[in-house]
C-alpha positions, 0 to 999 in steps of 0.5 A: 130713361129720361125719368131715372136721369131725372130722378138721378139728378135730383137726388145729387142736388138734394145730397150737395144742398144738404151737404152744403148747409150742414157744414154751416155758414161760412164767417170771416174771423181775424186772427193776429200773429203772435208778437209776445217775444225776448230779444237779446241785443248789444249796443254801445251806450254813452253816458254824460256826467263829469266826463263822457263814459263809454260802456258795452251793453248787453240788454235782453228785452221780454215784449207782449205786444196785443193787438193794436199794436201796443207793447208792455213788457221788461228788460234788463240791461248790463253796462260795461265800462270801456276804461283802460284801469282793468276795472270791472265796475258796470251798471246794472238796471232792470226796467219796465217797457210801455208804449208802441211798437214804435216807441217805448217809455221805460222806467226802472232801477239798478246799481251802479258798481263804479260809483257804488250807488243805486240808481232810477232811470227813465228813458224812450227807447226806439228802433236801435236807439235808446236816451235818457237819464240815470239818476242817483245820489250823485246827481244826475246822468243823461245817455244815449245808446245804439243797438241791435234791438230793432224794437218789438215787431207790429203784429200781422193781421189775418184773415180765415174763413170758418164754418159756424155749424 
């Protein structure tokens, strides 16, 4: 009896052993959520020329961030004056994004329907908040703007176990 326990217990062992080392080695990879998103967001922008002009934006923003964390991407963002003339006369920009998830440089072009001209702008953008200038043939137009564009999320970093073969 001692013998067929013993015969029987070997032969799972070799069955689990070899089991065990069909499956392969087990290795540690990392893996990144994926952060590539569009956000549309409003905020209220306050641009500084010959008087304050307070205007409505309406932006949506197209980001790719990789796996340090840097960010690349669009946007496009339209400003609507905030006068009591009925006017509709906006600015309208499109601008490419670069940076962190931080901070983000842009740059870009548009037009300017009240002062009927194109416009260059460079800015810094950051958590729900936005500055810079805008610049035409008319001169030159810093600005400040809040939103609820909270900026590109970090990426999550994930461990999982796989089995080479």
């Amino acid at each position: 009896m001692r013998k067929l326990f013993g015969i029987i217990a070997f032969g799972l062992i070799s069955i689990i052993s070899t089991a065990s080392f069909a499956s392969g080695i087990a290795v540690p990879v990392t893996t990144y959520s994926n952060n590539d998103e569009t956000v549309a967001s409003i905020g209220l922008r306050l641009e500084f020329g010959d008087v304050v002009k307070p205007s409505v934006v309406v932006t949506v923003r197209r980001t790719e961030t990789d796996k340090n964390n840097d960010v690349s991407g669009a946007l496009a963002d339209i400003a609507i004056p905030l006068n009591t003339d009925g006017s509709f006369k906006p600015t309208f920009r499109i601008m490419g994004i670069f940076g962190d998830t931080n901070a983000q440089g842009t740059a870009g072009a548009g037009f300017d329907f009240a002062k009927k001209l194109p416009i260059l702008s460079l800015g810094i953008r950051g958590r729900n908040v936005d500055g810079g200038v805008n610049i035409s043939a008319d001169g030159i137009s810093p600005f400040i703007a809040g939103s609820t564009d909270g900026g590109p999320a970090k990426r999550k970093e994930k461990t999982i176990i796989t089995f080479i073969p």
